[in-house]
C-alpha positions as CSV (number, residue, x, y, z in Angstrom):
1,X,0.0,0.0,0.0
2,X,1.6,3.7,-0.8
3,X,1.7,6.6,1.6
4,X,-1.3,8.5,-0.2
5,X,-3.2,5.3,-0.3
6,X,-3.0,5.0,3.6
7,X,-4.2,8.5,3.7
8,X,-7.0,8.0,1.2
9,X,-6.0,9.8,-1.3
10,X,-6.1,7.7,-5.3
11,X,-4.9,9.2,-8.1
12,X,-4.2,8.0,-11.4
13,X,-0.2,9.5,-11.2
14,X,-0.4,7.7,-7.8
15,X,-1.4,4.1,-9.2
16,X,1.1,4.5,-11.9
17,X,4.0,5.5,-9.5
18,X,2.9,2.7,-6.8
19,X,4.0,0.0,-9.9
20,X,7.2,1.5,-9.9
21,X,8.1,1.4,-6.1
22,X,10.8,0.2,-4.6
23,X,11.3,-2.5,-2.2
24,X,11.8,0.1,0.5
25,X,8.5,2.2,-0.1
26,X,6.9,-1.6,-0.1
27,X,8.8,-2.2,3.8
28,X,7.8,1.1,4.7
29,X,4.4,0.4,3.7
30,X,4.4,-2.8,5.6
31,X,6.1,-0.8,9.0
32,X,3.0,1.6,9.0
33,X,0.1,-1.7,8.1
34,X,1.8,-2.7,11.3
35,X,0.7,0.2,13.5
36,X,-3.3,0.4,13.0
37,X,-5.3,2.4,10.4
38,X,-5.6,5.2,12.8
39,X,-1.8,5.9,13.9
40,X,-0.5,5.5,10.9
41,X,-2.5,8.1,9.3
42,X,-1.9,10.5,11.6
43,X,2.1,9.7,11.3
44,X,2.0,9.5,7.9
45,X,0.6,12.8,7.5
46,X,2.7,14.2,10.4
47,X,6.0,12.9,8.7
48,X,4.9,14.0,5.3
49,X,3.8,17.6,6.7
50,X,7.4,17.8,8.0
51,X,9.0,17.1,5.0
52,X,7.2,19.4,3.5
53,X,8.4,22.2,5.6
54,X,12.0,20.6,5.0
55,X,11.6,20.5,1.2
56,X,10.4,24.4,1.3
57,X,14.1,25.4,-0.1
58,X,13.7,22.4,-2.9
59,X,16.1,20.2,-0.7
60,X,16.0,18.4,2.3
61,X,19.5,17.9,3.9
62,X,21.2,15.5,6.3
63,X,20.4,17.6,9.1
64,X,16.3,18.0,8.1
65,X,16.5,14.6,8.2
66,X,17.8,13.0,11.4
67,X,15.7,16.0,12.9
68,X,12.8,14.8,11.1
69,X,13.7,10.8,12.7
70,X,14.2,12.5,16.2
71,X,10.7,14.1,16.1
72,X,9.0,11.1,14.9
73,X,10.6,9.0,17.6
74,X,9.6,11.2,19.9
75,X,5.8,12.3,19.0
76,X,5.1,9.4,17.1
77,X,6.8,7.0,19.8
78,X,8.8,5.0,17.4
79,X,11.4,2.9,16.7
80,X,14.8,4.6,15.5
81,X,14.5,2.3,12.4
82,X,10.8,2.6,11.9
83,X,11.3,6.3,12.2
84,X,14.1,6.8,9.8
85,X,11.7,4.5,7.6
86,X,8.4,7.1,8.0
87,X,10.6,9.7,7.4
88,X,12.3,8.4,4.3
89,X,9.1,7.6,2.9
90,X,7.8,10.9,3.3
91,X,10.9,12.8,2.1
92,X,10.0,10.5,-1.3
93,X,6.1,11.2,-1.5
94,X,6.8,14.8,-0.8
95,X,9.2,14.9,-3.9
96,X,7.0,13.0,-6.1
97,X,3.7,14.4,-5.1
98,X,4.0,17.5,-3.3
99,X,2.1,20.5,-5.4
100,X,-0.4,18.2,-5.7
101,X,-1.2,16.5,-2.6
102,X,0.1,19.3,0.1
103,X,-3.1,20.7,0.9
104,X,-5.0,17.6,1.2
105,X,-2.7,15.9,3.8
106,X,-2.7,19.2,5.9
107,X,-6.8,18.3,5.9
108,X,-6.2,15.0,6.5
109,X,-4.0,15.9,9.3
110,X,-6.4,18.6,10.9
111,X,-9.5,16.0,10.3
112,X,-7.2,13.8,12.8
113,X,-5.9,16.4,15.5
114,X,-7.6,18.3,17.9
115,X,-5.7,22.0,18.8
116,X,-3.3,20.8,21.0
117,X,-1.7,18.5,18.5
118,X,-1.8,21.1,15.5
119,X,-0.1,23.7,17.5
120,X,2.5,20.9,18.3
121,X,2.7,20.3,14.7
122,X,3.7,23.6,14.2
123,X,6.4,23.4,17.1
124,X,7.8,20.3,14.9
125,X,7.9,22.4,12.0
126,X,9.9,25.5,13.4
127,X,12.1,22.7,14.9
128,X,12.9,21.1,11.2
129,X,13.0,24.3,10.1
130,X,15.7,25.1,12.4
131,X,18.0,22.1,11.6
132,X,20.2,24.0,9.7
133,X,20.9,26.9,11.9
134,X,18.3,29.2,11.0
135,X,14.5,29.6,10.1
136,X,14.5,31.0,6.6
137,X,11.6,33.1,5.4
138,X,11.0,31.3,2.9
139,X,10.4,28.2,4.8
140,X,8.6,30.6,8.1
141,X,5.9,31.1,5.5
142,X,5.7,27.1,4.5
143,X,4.6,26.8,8.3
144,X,2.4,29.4,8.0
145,X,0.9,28.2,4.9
146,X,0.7,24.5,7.0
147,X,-1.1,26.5,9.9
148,X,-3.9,27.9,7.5
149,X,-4.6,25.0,6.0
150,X,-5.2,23.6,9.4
151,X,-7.6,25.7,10.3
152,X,-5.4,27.5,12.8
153,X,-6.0,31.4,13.6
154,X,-2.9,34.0,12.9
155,X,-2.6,34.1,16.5
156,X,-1.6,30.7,17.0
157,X,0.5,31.1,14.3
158,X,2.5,33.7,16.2
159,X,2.6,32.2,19.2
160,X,4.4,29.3,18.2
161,X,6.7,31.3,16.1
162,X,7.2,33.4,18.8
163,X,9.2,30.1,20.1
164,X,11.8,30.5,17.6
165,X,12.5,33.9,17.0
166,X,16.0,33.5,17.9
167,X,16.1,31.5,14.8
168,X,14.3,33.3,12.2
169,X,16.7,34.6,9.8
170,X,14.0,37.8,8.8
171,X,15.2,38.5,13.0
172,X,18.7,38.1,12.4
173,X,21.6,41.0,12.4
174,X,23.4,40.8,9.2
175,X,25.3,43.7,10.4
176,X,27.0,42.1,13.4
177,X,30.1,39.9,12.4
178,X,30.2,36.6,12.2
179,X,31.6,34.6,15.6
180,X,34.9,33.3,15.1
């Protein structure tokens, strides 16, 4: 079963692209089967959500993604190798459909999440975000987009970010020299 599949989303492109997949989409697959209908929706959508926010700058690099395994260790309370498994298909559905299927995981995901967990969600996000140092505009406004398609108000928005505005490169002094 693919990743959109177990979120209930079909498509045509998808069908065609499950043919193709590799043995490791298929073990993935099987890892999340494993975990119940319900948890592995909501992880599957939570991973792919992340990698969205980690793709935001058309890459996701080395440290996106063992931040992307720690969270999902952590919130989704797995395994080290299932994690780095949910993660790595994510990082893969997110390449292959992500204009097209962004939007309707974030439903999916708020259809499964009260407040408490959305706002967490975002925390996550910021988090990934930050991997690399920084929190660049570019992918502050991917969490924001994330948040409104949640159905989270501005305010919440700001709160969270709020968090992390230590690490939000708009926040940054470019005039101060660099530590060294």
């Amino acid at each position: 079963m693919s990743f959109l599949r177990m979120l209930g989303f079909g498509t045509d492109r998808e069908e065609e692209r499950a043919q193709h997949e590799t043995e490791t989409v298929h073990r993935i697959a099987r890892e999340l089967e494993e975990l119940g209908e319900e948890r592995a929706r909501f992880l599957a959508a939570f991973a792919y959500l992340l990698s969205r926010v980690a793709r935001a700058d058309m890459k996701i690099d080395e440290a996106e993604s063992r931040e992307m395994e720690r969270i999902v260790v952590d919130s989704g309370k797995l395994q080290k190798q299932q994690a780095a498994l949910v993660v790595e298909m994510a990082k893969q559905q997110s390449l292959l459909f992500g204009g097209t299927e962004n939007y309707r995981v974030a439903k999916e995901f708020a259809s499964l999440t009260d407040k408490a967990q959305k706002l967490d969600l975002l925390r996550c996000l910021f988090l990934v975000s930050a991997a690399e140092g920084g929190i660049s505009t570019t992918e502050s406004n991917v969490v924001r987009q994330i948040s409104d398609e949640l159905g989270l108000e501005h305010r919440d928005y700001i709160g969270v970010r709020s968090e992390f505005r230590d690490r939000l490169a708009v926040l940054q002094d470019d005039d101060e020299p660099a530590a060294g």
